[in-house]
C-alpha positions in Angstrom: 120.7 99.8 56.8 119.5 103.0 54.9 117.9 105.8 56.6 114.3 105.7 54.5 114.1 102.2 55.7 113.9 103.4 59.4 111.4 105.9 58.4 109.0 103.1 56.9 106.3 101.9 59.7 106.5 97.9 59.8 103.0 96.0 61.1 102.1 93.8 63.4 103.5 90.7 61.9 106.6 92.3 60.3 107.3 93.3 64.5 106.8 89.6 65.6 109.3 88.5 62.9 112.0 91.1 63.8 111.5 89.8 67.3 111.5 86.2 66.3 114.8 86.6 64.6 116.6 88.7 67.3 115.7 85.6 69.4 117.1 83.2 66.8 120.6 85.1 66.0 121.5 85.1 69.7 121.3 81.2 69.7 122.8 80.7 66.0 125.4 83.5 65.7 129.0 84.3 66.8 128.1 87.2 69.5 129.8 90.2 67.4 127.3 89.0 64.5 124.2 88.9 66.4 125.0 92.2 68.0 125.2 93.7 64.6 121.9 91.9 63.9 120.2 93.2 67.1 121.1 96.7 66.0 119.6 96.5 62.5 116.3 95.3 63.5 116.1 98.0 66.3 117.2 100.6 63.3 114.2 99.1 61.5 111.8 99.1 64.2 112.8 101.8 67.1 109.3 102.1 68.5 108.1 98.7 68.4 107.6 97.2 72.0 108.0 93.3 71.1 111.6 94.5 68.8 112.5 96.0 72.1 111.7 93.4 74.4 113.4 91.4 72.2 116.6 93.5 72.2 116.5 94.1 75.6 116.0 90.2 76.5 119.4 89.8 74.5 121.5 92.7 75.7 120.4 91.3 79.1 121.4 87.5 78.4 124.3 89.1 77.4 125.5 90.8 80.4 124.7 94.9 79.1 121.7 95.1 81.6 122.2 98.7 81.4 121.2 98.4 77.7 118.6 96.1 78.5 116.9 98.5 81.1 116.6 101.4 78.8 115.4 99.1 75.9 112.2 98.0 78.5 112.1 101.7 79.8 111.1 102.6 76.0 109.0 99.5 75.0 107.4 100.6 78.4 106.5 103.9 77.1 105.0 102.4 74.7 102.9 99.6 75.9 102.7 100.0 79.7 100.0 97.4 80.3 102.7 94.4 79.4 103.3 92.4 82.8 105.9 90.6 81.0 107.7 94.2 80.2 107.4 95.2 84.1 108.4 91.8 85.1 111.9 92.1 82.3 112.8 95.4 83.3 112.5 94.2 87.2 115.1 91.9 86.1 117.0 94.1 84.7 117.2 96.6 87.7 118.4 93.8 89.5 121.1 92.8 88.1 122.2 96.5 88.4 121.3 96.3 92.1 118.9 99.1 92.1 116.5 97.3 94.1 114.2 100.6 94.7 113.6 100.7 90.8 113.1 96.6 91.0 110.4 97.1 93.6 108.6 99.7 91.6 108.8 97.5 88.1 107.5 94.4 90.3 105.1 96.7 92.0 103.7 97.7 88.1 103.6 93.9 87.2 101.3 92.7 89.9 99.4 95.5 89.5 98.0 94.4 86.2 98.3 90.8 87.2 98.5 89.9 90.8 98.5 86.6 90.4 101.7 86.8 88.3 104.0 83.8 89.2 106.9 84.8 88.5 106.5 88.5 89.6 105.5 87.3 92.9 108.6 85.0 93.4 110.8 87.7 92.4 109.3 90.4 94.7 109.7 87.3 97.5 113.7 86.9 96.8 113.5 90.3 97.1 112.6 90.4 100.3 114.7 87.7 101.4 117.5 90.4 100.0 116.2 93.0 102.3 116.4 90.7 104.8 112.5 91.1 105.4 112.4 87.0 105.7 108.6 87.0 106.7 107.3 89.3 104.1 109.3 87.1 101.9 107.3 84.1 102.9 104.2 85.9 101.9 104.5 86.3 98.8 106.3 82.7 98.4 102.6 81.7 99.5 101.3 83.8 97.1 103.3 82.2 94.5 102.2 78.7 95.6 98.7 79.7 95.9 98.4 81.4 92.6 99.7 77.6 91.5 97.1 75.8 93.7 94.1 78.2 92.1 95.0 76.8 88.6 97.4 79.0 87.9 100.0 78.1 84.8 103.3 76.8 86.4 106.2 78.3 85.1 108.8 75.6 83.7 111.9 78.2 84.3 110.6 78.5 87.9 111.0 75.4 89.2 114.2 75.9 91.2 112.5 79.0 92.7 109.1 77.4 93.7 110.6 74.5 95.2 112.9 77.0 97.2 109.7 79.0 98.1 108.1 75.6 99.4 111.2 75.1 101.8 110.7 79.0 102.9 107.0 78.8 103.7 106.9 75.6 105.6 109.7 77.1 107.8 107.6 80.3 108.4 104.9 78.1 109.4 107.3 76.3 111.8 108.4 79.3 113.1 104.9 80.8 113.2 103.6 77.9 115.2 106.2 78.2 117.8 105.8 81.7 118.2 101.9 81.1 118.5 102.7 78.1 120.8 104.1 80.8 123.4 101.7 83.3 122.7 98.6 81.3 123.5 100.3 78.8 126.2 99.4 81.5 129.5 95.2 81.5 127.7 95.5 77.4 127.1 97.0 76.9 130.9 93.8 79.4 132.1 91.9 77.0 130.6 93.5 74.2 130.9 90.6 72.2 132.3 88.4 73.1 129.1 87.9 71.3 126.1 90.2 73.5 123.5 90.0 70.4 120.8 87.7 72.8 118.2 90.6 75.9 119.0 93.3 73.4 118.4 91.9 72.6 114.8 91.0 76.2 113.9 94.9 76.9 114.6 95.9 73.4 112.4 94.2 74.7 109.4 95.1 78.3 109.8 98.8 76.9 109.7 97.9 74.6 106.7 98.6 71.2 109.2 95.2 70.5 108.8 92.8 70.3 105.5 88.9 71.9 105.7 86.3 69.4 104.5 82.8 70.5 104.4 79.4 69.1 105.7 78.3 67.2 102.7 75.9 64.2 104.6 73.8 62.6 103.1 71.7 62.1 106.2 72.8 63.9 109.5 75.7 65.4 110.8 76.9 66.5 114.1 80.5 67.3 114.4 82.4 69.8 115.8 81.1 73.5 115.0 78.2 73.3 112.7 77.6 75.0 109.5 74.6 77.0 110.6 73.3 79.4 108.6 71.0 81.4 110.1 71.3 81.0 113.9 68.0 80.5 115.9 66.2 83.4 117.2 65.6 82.5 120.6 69.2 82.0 121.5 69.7 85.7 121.1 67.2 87.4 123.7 69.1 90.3 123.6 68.0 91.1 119.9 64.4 92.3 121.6 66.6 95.2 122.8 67.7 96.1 119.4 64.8 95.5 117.3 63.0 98.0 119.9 65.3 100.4 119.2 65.0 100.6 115.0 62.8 103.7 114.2 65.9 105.6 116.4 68.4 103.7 114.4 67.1 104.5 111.0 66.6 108.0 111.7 70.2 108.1 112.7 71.3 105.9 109.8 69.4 108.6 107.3 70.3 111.9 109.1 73.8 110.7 108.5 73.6 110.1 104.8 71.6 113.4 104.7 74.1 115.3 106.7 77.9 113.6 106.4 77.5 111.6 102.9 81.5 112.3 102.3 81.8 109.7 105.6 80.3 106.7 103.7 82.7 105.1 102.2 83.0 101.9 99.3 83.3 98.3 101.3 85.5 97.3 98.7 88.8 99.7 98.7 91.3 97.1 97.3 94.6 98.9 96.3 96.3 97.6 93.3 98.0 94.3 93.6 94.8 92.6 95.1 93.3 89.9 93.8 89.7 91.2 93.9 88.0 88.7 91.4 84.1 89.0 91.6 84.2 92.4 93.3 86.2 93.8 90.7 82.6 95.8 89.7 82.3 97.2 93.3 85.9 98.0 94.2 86.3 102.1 94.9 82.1 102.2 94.3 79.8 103.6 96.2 77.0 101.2 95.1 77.9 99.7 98.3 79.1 102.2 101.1 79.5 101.4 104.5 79.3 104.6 107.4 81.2 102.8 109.9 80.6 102.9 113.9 83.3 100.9 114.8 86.3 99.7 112.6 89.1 97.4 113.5 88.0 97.1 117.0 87.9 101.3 117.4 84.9 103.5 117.6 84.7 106.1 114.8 84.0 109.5 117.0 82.7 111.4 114.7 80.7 109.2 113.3 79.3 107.6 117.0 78.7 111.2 118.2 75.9 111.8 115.0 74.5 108.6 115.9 74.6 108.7 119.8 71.1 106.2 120.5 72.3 103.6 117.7 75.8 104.1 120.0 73.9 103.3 123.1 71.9 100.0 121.9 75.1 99.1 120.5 77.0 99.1 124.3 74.1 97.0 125.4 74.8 94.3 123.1 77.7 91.5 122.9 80.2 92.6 120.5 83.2 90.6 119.2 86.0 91.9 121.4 89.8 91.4 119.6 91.8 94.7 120.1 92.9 96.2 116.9 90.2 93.5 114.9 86.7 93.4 116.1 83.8 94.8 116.9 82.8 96.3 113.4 79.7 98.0 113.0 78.2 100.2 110.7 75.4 101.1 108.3 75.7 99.6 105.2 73.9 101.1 102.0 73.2 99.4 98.9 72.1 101.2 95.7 69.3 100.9 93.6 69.6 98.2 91.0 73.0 96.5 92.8 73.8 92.5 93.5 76.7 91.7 95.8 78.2 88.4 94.3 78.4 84.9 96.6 81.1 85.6 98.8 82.5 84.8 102.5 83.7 86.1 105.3 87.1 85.7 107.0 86.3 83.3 110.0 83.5 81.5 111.4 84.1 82.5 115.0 82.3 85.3 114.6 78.7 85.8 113.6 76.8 88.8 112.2 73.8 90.6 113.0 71.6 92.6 110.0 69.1 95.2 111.5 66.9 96.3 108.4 66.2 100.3 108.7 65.0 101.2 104.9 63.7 97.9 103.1 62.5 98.5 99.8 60.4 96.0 97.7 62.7 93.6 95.7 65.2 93.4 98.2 66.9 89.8 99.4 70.0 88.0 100.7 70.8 84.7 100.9 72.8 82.4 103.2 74.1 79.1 101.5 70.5 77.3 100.3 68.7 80.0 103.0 67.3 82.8 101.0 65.4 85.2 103.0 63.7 88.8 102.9 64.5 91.8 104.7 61.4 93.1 107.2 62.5 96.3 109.1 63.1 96.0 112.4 63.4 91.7 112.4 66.7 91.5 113.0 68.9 88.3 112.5 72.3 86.5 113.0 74.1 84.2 110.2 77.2 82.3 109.4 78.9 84.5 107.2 81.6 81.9 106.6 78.9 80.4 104.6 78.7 81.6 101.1 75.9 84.1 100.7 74.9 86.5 98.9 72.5 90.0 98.8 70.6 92.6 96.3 68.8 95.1 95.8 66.3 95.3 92.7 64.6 98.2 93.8 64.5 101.8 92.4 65.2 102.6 96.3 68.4 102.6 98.6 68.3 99.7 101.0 70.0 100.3 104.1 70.6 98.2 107.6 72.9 97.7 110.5 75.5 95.6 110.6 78.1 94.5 113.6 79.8 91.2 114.5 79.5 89.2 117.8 81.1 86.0 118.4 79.9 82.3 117.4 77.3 81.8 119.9 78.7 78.4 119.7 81.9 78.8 121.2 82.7 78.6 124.9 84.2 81.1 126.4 88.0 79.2 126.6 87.6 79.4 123.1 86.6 82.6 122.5 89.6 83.9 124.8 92.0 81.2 122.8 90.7 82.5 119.1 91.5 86.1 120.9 94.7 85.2 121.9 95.5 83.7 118.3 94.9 86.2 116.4 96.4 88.7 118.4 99.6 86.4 118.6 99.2 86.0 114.3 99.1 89.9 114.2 102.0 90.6 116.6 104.1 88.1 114.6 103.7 89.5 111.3 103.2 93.1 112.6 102.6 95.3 109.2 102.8 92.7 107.2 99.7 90.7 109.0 96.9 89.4 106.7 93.9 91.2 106.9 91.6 89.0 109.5 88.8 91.1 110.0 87.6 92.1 106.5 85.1 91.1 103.6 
């Protein structure tokens, strides 16, 4: 092909064709033919990302994966927001066996679309190739989830889905044994005590068992009830802590005076994570949180500027789970800022809101509940019921929050939900799902 050809930009369109025929050539011609082919539309169009995907997609079905990963390395410098280019070029890497590089390409993918199918099966068989079999089932379930969520289902996939399906239901066998052993010395402590409600909660963690919501049409009385804000008068103790708000709220404004570099955004998703509605609020400090306690560990620093909230706080019933719960801290919402419907992780907990600084134009709202903020009226909700908050003000809203458990649950069940997720984190160790967050 002459040289002032290759100098001669081609659009869009002329790209797409050039593409389109490298595709067609390596199903119609002799393999000597199309490689000559291939060559003369990548001597027409060296810069163009969908001529060298194109290229590289051949080179690759033919057996040069070499050639096919430094065709994707330069369509990557050219268009590095393509999932499908990360995704190629994982492929690439390996059939090489550079699995390093392979992580990285996958790692690039999800980034841009973590609900990537076929990225996420990869990075699974991956796994299983590092011999990291539970880290594989992970992101099987990811895979399968991503499906379930309305997902498009790959049709070249279907050999590796139903391999991830045979993959995650043995982790879940395996995780329910393991659990079995963990919890068995808790359920024989308690043998005498109705552990029914605990039995389901571990069913539907482990997917045995489906979730169906309240939805009567007169009245209801099952198992643990959908409350959404709990009553009052089962909480005596909140006298304590409303008594002690003008203390907290100085406290909760000396420290955004004094140490505003130690609140931090609630929503701190690394790439990868399906963040959906926060997507707004994710490394923002429209919504900052100045944590107390965190993952079932005090904050030092932080407890010794605030040493009266500290004090109320060790007079109160926290959620106890080592390493998950209690959390508490002072959460700040900016002027003009809506947190979107959401829910929490688990409805064996409960939280507590202490409003310290309450503009006008403030609300929240707890399933069909929707309430107002009054400092110092403290109160407990469900926040495994979907609710929602803002602030409308011109003013910074702030209040106390920390977790206790379901006043609901007895206390065999509170030391079996312990026990569980303990047992869940100790099986999965760093790759355990977050159980204490948003």
């Amino acid at each position: 092909m002459p040289a002032a050809v290759n100098a001669t930009p081609i659009n869009e369109a002329e790209a797409r064709a050039l593409a389109d025929a490298i595709d067609q050539v390596s199903k119609s011609q002799p393999p000597d033919t199309a490689l000559k082919l291939v060559e003369m539309a990548l001597a027409r169009a060296p810069q163009q990302p969908v001529v060298l995907n194109a290229a590289g997609g051949y080179m690759y079905r033919s057996g040069n994966a070499r050639r096919a990963r430094d065709l994707y390395e330069k369509a990557i410098a050219a268009d590095g927001n393509s999932k499908v280019l990360w995704l190629n070029l994982a492929n690439a890497c390996r059939a090489l066996g550079d699995m390093k590089s392979e992580a990285e390409a996958l790692e690039k993918a999800l980034a841009i679309e973590p609900r990537y199918v076929l990225a996420l099966l990869q990075k699974a068989a991956l796994m299983e190739r590092l011999a990291q079999p539970k880290s594989a089932a992970v992101f099987y379930e990811a895979a399968l989830d991503s499906l379930a969520s309305g997902g498009p289902a790959p049709q070249q996939a279907a050999a590796a889905l139903a391999h991830a399906q045979d993959v995650v239901l043995a982790s879940r066998r395996e995780l329910e044994k393991f659990l079995e052993q963990e919890v068995a010395p808790v359920r024989e402590q308690h043998a005498a005590a109705d552990q029914h409600r605990y039995e389901a909660c571990r069913d539907v963690y482990l997917r045995k068992r489906r979730v169906y919501h309240n939805q009567p049409k007169q009245i209801l009385f099952p198992y643990l009830p959908e409350t959404e804000f709990f009553r009052r008068e089962d909480f005596l103790w909140l006298d304590v802590l409303e008594a002690a708000t003008e203390e907290i709220a100085a406290e909760a404004l000396a420290a955004l005076a004094g140490d505003r570099a130690g609140f931090k955004p609630y929503v701190d998703s690394p790439p990868g994570t399906p963040i959906d509605e926060w997507a707004p609020l994710n490394h923002s400090l429209d919504w900052s949180v100045y944590a107390l306690w965190h993952d079932g560990e005090q904050i030092p620093n932080h407890v010794q500027k605030c040493p009266k909230t500290d004090a109320v706080l060790a007079q109160l019933p926290l959620c106890d789970i080592p390493q998950y719960a209690p959390g508490a801290f002072f959460s700040v919402l900016k002027p003009r800022t809506r947190l979107p419907p959401h829910t929490g992780t688990t409805n064996t907990r409960s939280i507590v809101h202490l409003p310290l600084v309450i503009p006008e134009g403030c609300g929240f709202r707890v399933g069909a509940d929707v309430r107002t903020w009054k400092k110092g009226k403290a109160w407990v909700f469900d926040d495994s019921i979907e609710h929602a908050a803002w602030n409308d003000s011109d003013e910074i809203r702030i209040i106390l929050i920390f977790d206790i458990w379901n006043p609901l649950l007895s206390a065999a069940e509170r030391d079996l939900v312990r026990a569980l997720t303990l047992g869940i984190g100790r099986y999965y160790g760093a790759d355990a799902p977050v159980l204490g967050s948003r």
